[in-house]
N, C-alpha and C positions, 0 to 999 in steps of 0.2 A: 648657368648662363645659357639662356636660348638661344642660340642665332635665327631663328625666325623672329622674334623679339626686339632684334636689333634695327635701329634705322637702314634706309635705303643704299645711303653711301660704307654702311658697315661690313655690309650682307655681301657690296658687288668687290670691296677691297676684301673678302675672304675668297671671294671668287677668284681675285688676281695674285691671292698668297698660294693660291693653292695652283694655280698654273705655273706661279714660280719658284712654286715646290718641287714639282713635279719635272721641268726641265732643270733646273739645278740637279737634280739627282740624277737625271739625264748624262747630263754631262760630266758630272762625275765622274757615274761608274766608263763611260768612254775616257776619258783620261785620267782616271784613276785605275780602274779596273780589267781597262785595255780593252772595252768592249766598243769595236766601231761600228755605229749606226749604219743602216742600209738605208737607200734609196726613199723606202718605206718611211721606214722613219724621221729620218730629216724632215717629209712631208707632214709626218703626225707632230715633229717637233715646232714646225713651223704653224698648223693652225693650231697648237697650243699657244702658242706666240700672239698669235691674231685674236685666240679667244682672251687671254690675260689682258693683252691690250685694249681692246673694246670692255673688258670688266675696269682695267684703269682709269679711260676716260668714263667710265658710267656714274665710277664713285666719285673722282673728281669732278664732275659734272654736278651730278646729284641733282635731276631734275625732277621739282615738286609734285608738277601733271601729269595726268594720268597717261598722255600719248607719249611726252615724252621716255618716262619708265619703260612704257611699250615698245616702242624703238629700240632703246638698250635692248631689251631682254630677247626682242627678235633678233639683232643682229648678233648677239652672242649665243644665241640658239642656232642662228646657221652656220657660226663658225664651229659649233659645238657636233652639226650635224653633217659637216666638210670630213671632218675629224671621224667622226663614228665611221662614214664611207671609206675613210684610207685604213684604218685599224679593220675594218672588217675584212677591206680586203687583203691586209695584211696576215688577219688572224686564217683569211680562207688559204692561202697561198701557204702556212704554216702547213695547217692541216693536208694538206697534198702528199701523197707519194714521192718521195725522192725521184722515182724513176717518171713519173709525170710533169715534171717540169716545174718545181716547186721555189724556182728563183725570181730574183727581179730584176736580171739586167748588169751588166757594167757599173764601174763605181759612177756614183753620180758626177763626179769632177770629171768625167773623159766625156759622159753625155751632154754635160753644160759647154764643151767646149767645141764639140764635133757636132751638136745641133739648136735649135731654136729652144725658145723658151715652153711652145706647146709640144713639140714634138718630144722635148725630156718629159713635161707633164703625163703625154700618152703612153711612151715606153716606160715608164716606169708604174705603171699604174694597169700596164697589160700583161705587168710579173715575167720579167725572162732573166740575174743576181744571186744573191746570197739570201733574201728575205724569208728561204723557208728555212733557215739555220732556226736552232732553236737553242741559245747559249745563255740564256736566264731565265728562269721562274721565281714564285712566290706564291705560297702556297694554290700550288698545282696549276697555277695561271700563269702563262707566256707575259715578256713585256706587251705584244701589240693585244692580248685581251685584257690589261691591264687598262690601257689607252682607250680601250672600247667602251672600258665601265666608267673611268675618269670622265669621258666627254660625255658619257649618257646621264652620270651627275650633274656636271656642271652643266650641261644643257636643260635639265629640268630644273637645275637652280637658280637659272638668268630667268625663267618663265616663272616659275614659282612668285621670285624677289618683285618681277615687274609688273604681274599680275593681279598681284597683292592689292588690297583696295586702300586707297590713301587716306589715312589719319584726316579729317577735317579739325581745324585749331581756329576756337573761337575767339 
């Protein structure tokens, strides 16, 4: 079985098993495995969120023309590439020296409630937390460079799917 092979609505619901793959195992191992998300991630959780969503309305949609597709597969491309920008800088902030400030801030519950809605966006995102903990891998890759390859898939997957030049039925 090909999944390129597959119809349009088939191609964008794998798009959205796999975002809700990937946050189910999320959350998992945080409440199973006692491993609690950082600021960081909440953020990569959330436009993983935004990309599954827009892959759900794409396939339930399932629009025949060609602009429409195009649509889909932009807007799931830039939720795809919101995602790559907080994972990388997740992944850079990893990478840092302990002694150079390789955190991100306060837990996010004390920043959502002591400031606005852009002002947690910027501090958490200017890295000053726990985000350069490093308490899971798989094979030799952090979660947030996990998150980095996930969305640089799925982002070339919404382009790819919508790209795709549409079947004429005569």
């Amino acid at each position: 079985m090909n999944p390129l092979r597959w119809n349009y609505r088939a191609q964008f619901l794998l798009g959205f098993l796999v975002c809700a793959a990937l946050l189910g195992y999320a959350i998992w191992l945080q409440l199973k495995m006692g491993l609690e998300p950082c600021p960081l991630c909440i953020f990569q959780r959330i436009a993983f969120a935004a990309l599954g969503l827009l892959f759900l309305i794409g396939a339930l949609h399932g629009p025949r023309d060609r602009p429409g597709r195009i649509t889909y597969g932009v807007l799931a491309f830039i939720a795809a590439a919101v995602g790559i920008g907080i994972a990388g800088r997740h992944v850079y902030v990893q990478m840092l020296p302990q002694d150079m400030g390789s955190s991100c801030g306060p837990p996010l519950s004390f920043l959502s409630e002591t400031m606005g809605p852009f002002e947690v966006f910027r501090t958490v995102l200017t890295g000053t937390g726990n985000c350069g903990n490093i308490d899971w891998t798989f094979l030799g890759l952090t979660m947030p460079m996990w998150s980095l390859v996930w969305f640089s898939l799925l982002g070339l997957w919404a382009l790819l799917v919508s790209f795709r030049r549409v079947a004429r039925r005569h």
